[in-house]
Predicted model as a PDB file, atoms N, CA, C, CB and O in Angstrom, pLDDT in the B-factor column:
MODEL        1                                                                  
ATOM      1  N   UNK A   1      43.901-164.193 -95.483  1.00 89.00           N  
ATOM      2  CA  UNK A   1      43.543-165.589 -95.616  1.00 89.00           C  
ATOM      3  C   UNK A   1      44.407-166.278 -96.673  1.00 89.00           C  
ATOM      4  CB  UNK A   1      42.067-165.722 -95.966  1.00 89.00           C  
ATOM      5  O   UNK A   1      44.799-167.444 -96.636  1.00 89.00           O  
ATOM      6  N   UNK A   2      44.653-165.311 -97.678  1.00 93.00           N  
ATOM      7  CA  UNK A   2      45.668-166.175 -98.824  1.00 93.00           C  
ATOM      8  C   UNK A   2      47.329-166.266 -98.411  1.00 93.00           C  
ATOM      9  CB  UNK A   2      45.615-165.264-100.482  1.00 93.00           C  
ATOM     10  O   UNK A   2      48.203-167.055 -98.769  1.00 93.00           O  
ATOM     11  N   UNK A   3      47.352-165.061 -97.469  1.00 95.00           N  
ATOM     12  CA  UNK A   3      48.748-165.355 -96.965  1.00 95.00           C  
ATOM     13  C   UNK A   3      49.052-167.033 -96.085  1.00 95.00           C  
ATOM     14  CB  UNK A   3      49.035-163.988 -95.840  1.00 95.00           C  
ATOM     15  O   UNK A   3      50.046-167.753 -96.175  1.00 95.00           O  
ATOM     16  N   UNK A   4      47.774-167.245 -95.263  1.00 96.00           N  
ATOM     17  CA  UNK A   4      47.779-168.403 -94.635  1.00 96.00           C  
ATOM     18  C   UNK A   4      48.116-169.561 -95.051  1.00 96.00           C  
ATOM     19  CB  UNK A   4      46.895-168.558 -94.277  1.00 96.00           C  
ATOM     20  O   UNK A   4      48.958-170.364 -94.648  1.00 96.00           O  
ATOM     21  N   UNK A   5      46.901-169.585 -96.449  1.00 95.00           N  
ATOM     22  CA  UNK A   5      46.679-170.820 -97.216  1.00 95.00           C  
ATOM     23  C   UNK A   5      48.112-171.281 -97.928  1.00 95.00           C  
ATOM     24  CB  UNK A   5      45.473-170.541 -98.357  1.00 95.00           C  
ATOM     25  O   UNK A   5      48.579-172.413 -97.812  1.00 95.00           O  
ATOM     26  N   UNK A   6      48.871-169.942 -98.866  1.00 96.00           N  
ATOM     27  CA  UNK A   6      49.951-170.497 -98.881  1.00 96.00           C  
ATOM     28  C   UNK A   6      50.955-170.806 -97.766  1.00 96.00           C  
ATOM     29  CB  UNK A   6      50.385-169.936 -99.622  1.00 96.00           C  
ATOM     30  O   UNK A   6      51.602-171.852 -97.820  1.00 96.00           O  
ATOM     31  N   UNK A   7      51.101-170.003 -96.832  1.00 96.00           N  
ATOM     32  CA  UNK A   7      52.279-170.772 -95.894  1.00 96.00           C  
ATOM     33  C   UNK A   7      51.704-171.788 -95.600  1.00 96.00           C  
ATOM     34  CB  UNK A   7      52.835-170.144 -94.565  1.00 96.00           C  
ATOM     35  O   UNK A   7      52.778-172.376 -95.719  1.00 96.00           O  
ATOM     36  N   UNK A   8      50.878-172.747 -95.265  1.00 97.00           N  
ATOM     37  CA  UNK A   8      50.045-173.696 -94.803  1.00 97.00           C  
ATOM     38  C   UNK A   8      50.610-175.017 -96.357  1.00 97.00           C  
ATOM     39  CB  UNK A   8      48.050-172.919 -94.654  1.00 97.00           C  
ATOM     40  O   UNK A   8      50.707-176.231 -96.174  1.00 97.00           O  
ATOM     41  N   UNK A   9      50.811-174.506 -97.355  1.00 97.00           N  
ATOM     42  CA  UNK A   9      50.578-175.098 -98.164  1.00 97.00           C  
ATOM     43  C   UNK A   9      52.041-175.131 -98.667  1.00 97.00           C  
ATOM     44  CB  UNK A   9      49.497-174.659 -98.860  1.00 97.00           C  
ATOM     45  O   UNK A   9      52.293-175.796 -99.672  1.00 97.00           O  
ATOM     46  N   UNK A  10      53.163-174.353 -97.934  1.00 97.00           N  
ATOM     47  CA  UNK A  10      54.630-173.998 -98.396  1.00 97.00           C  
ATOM     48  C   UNK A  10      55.322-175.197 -97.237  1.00 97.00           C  
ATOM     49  CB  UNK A  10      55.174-171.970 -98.117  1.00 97.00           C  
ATOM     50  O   UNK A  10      56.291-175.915 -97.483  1.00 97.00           O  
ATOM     51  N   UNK A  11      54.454-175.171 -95.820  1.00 97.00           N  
ATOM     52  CA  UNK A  11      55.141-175.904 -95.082  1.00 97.00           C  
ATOM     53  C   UNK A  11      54.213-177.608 -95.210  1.00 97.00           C  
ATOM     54  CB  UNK A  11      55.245-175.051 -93.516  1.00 97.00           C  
ATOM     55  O   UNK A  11      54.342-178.444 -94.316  1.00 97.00           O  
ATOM     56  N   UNK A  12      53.624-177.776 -96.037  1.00 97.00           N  
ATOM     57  CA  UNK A  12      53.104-179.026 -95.950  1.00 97.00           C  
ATOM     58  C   UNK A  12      54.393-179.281 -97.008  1.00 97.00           C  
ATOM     59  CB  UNK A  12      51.329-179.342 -96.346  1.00 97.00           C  
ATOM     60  O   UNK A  12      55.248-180.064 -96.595  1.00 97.00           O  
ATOM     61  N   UNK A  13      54.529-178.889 -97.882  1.00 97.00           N  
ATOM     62  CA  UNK A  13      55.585-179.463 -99.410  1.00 97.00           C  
ATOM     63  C   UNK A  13      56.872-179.525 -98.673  1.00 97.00           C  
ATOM     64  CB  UNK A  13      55.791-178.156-101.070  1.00 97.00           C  
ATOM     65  O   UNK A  13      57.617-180.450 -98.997  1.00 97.00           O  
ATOM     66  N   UNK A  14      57.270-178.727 -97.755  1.00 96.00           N  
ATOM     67  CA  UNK A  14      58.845-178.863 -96.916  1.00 96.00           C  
ATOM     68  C   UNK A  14      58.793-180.254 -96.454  1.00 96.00           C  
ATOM     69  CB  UNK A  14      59.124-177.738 -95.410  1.00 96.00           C  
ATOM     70  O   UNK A  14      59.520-181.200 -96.758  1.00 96.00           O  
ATOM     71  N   UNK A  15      57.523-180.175 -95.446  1.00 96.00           N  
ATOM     72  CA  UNK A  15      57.673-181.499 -94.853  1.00 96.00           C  
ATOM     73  C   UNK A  15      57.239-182.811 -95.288  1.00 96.00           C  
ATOM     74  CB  UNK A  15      57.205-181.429 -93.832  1.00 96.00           C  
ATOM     75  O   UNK A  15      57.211-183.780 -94.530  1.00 96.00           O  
ATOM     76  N   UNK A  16      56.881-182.846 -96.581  1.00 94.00           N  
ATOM     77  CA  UNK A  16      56.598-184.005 -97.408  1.00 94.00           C  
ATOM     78  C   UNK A  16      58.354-183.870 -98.247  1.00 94.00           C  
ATOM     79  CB  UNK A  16      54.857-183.751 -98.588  1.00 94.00           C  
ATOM     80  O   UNK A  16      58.811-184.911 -98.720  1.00 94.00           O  
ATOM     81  N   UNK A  17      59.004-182.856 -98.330  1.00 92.00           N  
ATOM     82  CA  UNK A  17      60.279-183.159 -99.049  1.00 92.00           C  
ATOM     83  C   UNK A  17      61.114-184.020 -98.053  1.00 92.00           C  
ATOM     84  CB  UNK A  17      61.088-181.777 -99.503  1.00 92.00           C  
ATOM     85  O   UNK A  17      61.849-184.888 -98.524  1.00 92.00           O  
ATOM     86  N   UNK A  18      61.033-183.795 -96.434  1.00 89.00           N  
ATOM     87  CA  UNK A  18      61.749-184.450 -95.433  1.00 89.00           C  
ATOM     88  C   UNK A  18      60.797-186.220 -95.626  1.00 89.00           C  
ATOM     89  CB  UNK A  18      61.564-183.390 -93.659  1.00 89.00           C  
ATOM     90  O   UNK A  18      61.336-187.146 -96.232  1.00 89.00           O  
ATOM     91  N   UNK A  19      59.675-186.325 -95.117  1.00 89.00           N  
ATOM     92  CA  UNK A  19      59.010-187.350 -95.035  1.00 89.00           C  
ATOM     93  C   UNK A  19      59.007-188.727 -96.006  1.00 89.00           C  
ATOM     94  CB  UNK A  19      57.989-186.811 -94.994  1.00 89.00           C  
ATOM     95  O   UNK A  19      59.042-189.928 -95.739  1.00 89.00           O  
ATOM     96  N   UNK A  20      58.930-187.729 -97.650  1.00 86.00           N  
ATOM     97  CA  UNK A  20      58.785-188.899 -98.547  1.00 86.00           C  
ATOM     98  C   UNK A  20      60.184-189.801 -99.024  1.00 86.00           C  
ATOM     99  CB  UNK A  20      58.093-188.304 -99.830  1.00 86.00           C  
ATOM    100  O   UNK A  20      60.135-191.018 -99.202  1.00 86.00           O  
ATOM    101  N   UNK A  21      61.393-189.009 -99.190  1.00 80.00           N  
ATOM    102  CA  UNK A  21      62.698-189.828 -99.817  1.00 80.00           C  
ATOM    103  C   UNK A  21      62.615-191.090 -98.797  1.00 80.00           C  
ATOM    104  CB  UNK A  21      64.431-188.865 -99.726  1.00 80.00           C  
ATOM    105  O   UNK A  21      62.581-192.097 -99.503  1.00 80.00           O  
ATOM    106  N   UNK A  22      62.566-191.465 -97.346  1.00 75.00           N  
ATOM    107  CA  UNK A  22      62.975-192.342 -96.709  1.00 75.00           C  
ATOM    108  C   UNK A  22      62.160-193.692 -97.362  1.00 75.00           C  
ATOM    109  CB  UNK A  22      62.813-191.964 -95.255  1.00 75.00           C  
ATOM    110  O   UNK A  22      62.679-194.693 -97.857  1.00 75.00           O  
ATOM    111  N   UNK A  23      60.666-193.375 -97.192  1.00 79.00           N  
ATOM    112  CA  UNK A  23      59.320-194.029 -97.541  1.00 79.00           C  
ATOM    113  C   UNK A  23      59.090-194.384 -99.210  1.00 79.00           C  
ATOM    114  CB  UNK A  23      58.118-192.947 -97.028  1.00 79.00           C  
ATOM    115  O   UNK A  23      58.540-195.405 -99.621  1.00 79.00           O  
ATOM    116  N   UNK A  24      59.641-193.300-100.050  1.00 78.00           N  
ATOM    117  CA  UNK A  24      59.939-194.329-101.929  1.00 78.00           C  
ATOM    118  C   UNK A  24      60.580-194.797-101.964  1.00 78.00           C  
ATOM    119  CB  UNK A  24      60.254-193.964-103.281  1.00 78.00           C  
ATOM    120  O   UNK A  24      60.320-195.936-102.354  1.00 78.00           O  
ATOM    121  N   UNK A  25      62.282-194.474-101.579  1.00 70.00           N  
ATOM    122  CA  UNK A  25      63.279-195.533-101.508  1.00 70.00           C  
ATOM    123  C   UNK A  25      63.120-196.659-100.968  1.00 70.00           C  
ATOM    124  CB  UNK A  25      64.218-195.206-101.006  1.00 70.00           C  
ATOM    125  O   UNK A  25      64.208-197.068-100.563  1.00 70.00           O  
ATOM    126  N   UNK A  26      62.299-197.360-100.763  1.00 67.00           N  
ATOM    127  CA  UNK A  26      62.036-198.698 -99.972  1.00 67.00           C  
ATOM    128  C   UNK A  26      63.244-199.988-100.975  1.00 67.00           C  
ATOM    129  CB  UNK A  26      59.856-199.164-100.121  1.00 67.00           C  
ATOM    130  O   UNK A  26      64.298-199.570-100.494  1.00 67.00           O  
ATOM    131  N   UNK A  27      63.425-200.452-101.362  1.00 69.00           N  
ATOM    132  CA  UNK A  27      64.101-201.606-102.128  1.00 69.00           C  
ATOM    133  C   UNK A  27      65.551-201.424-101.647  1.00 69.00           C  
ATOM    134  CB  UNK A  27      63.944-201.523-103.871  1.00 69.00           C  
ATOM    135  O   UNK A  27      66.261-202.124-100.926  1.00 69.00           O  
ATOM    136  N   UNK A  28      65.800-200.034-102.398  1.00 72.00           N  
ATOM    137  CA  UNK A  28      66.848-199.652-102.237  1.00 72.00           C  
ATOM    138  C   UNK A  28      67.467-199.030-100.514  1.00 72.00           C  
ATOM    139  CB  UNK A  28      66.784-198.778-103.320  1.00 72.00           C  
ATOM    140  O   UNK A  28      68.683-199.083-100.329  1.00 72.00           O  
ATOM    141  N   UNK A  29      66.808-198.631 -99.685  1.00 70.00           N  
ATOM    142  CA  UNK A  29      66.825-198.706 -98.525  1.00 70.00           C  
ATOM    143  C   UNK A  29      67.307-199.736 -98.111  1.00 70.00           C  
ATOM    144  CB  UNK A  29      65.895-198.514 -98.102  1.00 70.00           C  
ATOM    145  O   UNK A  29      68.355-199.783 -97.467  1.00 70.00           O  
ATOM    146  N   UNK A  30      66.380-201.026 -98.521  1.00 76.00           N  
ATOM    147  CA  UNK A  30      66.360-202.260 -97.824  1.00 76.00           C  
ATOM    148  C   UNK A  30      68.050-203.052 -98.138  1.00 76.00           C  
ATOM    149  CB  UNK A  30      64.887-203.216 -98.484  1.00 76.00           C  
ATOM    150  O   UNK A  30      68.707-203.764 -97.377  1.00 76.00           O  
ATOM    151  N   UNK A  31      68.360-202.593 -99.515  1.00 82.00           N  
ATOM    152  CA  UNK A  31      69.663-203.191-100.127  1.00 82.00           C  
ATOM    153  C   UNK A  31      71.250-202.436 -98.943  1.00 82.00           C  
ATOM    154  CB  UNK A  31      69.687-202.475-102.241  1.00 82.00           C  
ATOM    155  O   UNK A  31      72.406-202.821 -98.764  1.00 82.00           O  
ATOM    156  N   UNK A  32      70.546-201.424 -98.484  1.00 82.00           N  
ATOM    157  CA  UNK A  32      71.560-200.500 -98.299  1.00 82.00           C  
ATOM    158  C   UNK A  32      71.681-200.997 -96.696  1.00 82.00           C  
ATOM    159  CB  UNK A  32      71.155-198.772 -98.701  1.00 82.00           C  
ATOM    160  O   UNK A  32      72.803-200.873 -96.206  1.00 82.00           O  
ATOM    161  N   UNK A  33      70.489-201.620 -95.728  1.00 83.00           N  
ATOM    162  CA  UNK A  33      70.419-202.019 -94.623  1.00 83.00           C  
ATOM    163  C   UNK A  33      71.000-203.239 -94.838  1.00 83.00           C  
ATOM    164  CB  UNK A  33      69.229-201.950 -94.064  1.00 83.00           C  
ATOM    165  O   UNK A  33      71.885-203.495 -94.020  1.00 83.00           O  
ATOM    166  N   UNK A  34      70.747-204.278 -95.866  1.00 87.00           N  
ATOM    167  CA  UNK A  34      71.226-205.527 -95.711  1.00 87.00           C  
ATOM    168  C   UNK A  34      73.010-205.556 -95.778  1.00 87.00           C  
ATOM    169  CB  UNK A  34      70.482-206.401 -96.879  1.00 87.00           C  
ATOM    170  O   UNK A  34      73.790-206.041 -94.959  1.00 87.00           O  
ATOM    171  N   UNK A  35      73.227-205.013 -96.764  1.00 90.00           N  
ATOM    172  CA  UNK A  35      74.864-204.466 -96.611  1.00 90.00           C  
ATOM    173  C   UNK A  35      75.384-203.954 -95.055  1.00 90.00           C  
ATOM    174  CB  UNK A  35      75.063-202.994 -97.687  1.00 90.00           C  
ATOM    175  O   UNK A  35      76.358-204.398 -94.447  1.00 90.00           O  
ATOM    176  N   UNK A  36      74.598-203.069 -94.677  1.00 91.00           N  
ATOM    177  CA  UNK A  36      74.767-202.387 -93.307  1.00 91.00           C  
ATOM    178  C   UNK A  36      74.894-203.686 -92.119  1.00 91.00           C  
ATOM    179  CB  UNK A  36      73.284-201.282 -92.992  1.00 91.00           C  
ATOM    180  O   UNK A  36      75.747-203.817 -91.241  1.00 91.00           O  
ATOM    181  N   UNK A  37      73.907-204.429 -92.396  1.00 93.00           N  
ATOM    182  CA  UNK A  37      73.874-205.557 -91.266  1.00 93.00           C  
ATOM    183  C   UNK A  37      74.891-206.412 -91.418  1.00 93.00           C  
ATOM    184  CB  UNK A  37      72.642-206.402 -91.228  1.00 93.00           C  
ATOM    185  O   UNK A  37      75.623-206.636 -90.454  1.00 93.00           O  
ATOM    186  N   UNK A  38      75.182-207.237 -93.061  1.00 94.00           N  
ATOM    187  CA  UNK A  38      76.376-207.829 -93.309  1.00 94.00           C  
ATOM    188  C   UNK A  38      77.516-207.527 -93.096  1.00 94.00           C  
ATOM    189  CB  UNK A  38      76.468-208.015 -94.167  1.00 94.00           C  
ATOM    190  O   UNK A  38      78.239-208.509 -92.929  1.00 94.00           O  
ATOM    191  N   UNK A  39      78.226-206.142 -92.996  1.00 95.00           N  
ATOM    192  CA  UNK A  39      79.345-205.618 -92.345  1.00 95.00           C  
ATOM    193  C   UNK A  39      78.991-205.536 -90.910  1.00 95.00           C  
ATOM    194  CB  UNK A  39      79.764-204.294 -92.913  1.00 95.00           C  
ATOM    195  O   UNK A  39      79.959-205.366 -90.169  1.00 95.00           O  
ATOM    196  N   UNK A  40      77.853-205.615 -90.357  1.00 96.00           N  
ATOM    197  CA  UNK A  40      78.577-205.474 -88.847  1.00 96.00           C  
ATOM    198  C   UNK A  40      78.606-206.883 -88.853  1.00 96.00           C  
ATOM    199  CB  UNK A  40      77.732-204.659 -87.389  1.00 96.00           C  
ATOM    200  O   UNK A  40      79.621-207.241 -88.257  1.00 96.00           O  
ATOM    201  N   UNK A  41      77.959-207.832 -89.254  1.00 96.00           N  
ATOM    202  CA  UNK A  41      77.890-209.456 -88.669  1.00 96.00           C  
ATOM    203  C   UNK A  41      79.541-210.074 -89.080  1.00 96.00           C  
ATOM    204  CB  UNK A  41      76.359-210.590 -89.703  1.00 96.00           C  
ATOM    205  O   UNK A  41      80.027-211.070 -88.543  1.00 96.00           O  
ATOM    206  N   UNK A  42      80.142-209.354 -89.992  1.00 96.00           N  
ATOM    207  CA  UNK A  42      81.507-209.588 -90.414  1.00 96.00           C  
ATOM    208  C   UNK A  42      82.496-209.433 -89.042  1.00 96.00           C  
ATOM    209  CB  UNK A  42      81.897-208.471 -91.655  1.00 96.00           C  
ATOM    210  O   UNK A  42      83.250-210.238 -88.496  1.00 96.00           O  
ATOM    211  N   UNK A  43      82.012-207.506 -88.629  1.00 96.00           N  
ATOM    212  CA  UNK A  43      83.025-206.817 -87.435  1.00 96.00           C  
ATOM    213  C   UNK A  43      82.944-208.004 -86.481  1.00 96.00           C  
ATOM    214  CB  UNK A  43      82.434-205.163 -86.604  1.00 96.00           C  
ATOM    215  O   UNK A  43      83.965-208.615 -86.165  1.00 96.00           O  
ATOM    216  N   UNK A  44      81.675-208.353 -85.997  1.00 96.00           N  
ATOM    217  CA  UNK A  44      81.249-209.074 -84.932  1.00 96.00           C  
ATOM    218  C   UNK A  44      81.854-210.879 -84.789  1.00 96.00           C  
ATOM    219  CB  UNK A  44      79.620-208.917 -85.107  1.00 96.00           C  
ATOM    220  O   UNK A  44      82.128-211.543 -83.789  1.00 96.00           O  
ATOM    221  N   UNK A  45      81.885-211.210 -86.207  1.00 96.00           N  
ATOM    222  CA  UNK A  45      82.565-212.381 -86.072  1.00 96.00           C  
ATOM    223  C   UNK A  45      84.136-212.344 -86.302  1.00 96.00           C  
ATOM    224  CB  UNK A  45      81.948-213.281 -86.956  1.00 96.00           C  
ATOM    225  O   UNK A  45      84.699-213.341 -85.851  1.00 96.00           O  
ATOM    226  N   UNK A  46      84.833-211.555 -86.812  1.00 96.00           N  
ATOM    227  CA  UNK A  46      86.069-211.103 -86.360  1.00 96.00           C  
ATOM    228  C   UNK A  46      86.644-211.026 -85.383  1.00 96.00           C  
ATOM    229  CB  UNK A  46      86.223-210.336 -86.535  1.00 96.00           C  
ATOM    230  O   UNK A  46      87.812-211.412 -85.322  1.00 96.00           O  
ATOM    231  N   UNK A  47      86.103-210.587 -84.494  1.00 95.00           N  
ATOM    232  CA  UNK A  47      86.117-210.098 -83.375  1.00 95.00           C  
ATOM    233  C   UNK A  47      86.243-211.482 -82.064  1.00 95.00           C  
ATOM    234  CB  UNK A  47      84.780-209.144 -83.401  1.00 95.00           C  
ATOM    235  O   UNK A  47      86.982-211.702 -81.104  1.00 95.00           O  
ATOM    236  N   UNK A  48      84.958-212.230 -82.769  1.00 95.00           N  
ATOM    237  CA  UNK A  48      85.429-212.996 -82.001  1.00 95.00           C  
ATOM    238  C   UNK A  48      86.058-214.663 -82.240  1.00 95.00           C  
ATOM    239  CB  UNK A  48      84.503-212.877 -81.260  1.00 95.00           C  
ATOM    240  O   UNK A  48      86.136-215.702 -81.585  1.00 95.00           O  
ATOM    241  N   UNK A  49      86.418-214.178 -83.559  1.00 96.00           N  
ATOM    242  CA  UNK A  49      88.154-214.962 -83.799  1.00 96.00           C  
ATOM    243  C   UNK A  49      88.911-214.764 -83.106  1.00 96.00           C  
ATOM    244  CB  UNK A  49      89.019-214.707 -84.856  1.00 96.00           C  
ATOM    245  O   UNK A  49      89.658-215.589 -82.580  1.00 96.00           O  
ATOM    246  N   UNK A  50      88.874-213.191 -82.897  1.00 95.00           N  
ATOM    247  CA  UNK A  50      89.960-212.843 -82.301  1.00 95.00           C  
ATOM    248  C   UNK A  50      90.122-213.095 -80.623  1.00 95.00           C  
ATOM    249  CB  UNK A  50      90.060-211.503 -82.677  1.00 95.00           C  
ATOM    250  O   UNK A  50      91.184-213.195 -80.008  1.00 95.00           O  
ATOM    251  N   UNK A  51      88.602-213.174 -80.022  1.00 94.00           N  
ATOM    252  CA  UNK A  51      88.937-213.366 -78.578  1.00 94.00           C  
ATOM    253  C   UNK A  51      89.272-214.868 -78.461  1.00 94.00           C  
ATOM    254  CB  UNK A  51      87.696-212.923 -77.567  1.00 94.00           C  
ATOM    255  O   UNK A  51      90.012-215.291 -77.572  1.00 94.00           O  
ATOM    256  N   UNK A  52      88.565-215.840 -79.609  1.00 95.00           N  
ATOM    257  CA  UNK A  52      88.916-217.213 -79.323  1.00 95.00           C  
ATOM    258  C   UNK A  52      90.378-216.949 -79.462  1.00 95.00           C  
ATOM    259  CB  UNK A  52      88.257-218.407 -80.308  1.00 95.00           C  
ATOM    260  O   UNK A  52      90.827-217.191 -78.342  1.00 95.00           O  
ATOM    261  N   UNK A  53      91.074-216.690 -80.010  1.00 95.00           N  
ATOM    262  CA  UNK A  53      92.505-216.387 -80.641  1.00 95.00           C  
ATOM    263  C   UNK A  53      93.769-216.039 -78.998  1.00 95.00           C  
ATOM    264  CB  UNK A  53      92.217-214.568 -81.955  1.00 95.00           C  
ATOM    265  O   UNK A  53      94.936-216.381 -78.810  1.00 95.00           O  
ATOM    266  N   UNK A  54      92.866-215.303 -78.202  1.00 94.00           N  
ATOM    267  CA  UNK A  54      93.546-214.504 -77.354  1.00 94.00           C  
ATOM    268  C   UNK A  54      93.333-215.647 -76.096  1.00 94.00           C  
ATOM    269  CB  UNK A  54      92.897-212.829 -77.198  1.00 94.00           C  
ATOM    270  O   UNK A  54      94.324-215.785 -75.380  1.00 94.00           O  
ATOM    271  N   UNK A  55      92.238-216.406 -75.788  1.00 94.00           N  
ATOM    272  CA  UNK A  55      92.385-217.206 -75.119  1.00 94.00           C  
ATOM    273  C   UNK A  55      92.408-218.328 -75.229  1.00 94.00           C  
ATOM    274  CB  UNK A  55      91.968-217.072 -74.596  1.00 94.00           C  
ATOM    275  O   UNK A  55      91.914-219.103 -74.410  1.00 94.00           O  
ATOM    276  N   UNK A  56      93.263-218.806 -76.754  1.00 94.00           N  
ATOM    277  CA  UNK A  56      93.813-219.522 -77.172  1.00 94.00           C  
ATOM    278  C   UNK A  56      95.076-219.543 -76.721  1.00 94.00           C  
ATOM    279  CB  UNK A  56      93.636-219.466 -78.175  1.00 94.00           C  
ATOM    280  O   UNK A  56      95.669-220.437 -76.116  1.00 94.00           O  
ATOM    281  N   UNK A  57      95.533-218.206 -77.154  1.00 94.00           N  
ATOM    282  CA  UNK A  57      97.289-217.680 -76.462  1.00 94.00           C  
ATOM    283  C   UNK A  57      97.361-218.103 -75.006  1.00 94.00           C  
ATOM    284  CB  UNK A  57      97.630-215.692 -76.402  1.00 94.00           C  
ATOM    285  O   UNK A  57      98.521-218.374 -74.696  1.00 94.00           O  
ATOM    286  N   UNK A  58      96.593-218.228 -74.131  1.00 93.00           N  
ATOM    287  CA  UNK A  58      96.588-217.628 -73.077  1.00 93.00           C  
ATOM    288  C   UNK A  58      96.452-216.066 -72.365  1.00 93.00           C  
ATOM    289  CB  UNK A  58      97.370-218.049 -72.906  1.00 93.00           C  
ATOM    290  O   UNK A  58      96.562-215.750 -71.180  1.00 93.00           O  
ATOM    291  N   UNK A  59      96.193-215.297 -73.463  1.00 92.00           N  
ATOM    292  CA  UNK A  59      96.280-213.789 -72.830  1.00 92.00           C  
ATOM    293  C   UNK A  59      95.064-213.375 -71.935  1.00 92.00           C  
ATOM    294  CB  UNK A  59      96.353-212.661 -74.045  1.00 92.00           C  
ATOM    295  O   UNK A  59      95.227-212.625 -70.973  1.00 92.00           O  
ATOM    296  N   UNK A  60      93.878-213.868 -72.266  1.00 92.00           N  
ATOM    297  CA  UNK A  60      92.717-214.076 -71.010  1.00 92.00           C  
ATOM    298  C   UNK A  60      92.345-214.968 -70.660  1.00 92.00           C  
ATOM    299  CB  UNK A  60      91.647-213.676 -71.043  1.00 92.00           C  
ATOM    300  O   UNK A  60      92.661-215.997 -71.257  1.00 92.00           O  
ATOM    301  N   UNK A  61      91.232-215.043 -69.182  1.00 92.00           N  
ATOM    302  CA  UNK A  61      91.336-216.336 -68.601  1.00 92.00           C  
ATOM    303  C   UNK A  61      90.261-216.758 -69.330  1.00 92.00           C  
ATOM    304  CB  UNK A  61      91.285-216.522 -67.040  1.00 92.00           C  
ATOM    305  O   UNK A  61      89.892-216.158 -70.340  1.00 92.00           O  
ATOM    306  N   UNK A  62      89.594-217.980 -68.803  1.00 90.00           N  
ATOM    307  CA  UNK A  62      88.561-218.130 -69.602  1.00 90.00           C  
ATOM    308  C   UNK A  62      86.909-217.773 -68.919  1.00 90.00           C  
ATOM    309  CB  UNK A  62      88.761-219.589 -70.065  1.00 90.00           C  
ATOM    310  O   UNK A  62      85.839-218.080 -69.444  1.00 90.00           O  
ATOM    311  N   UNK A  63      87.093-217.115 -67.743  1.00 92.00           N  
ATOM    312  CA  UNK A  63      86.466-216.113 -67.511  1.00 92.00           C  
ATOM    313  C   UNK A  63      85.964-214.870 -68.079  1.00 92.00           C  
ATOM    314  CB  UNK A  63      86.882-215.940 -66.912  1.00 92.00           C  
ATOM    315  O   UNK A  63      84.818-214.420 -68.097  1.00 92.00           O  
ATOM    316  N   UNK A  64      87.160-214.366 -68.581  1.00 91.00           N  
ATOM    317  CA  UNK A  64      87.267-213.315 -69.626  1.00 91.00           C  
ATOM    318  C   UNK A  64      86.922-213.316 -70.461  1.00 91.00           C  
ATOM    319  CB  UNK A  64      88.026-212.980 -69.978  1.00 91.00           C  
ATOM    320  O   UNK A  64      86.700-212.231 -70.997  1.00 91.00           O  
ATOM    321  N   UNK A  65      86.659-214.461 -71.102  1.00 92.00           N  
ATOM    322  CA  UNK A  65      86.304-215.343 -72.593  1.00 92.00           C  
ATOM    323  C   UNK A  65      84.870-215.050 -72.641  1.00 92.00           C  
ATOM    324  CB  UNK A  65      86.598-217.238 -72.615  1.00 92.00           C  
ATOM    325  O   UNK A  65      84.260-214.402 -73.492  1.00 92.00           O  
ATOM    326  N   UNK A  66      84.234-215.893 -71.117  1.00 92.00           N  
ATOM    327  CA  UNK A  66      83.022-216.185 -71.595  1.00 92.00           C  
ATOM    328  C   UNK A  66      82.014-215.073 -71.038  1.00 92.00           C  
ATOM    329  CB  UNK A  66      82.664-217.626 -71.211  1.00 92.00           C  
ATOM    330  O   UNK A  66      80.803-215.194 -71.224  1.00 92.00           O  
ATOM    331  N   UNK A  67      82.743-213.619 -70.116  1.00 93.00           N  
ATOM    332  CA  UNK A  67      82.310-212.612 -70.082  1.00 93.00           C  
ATOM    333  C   UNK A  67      81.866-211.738 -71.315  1.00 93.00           C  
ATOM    334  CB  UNK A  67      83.045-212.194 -69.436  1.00 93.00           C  
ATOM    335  O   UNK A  67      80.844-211.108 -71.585  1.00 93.00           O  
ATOM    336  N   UNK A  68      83.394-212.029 -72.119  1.00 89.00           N  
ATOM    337  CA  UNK A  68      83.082-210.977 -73.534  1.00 89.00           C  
ATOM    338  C   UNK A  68      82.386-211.667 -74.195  1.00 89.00           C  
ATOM    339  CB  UNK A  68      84.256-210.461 -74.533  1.00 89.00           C  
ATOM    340  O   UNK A  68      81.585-210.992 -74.842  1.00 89.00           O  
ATOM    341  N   UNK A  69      82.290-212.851 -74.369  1.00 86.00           N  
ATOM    342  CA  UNK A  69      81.176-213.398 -75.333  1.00 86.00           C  
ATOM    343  C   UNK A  69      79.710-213.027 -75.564  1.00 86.00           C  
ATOM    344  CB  UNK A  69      81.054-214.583 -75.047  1.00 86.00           C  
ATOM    345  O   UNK A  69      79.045-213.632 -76.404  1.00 86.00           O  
TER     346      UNK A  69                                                      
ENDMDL                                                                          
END                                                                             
């Protein structure tokens, strides 16, 4: 029975070591997502400089344009 209680009690502390870092870090999580979102909203408007850019040139039609959009 004591062999139980501790493994019972070895795998609750494992899986509170996986469970809890995501769930205290909250602030800092949140700082690390807002960065995360601000670089893609950067990639994303780059991007489509660049297609205005290309069917600006003429290199797609404007079919193409308003497909990739």
């Amino acid at each position: 029975m004591v062999t139980f209680v501790m493994a019972a009690v070895l795998l609750t502390v494992l899986a509170l070591l996986f469970l809890l870092p995501p769930l205290v870090g909250g602030a800092d999580g949140m700082r690390r997502r807002a960065r995360h979102d601000a670089a893609n909203l950067a990639v994303l408007r780059d991007q489509a400089r660049e297609l205005d850019a290309d069917r600006a040139a003429g290199l797609i039609s404007g079919a193409a344009h308003a497909a990739a959009r």
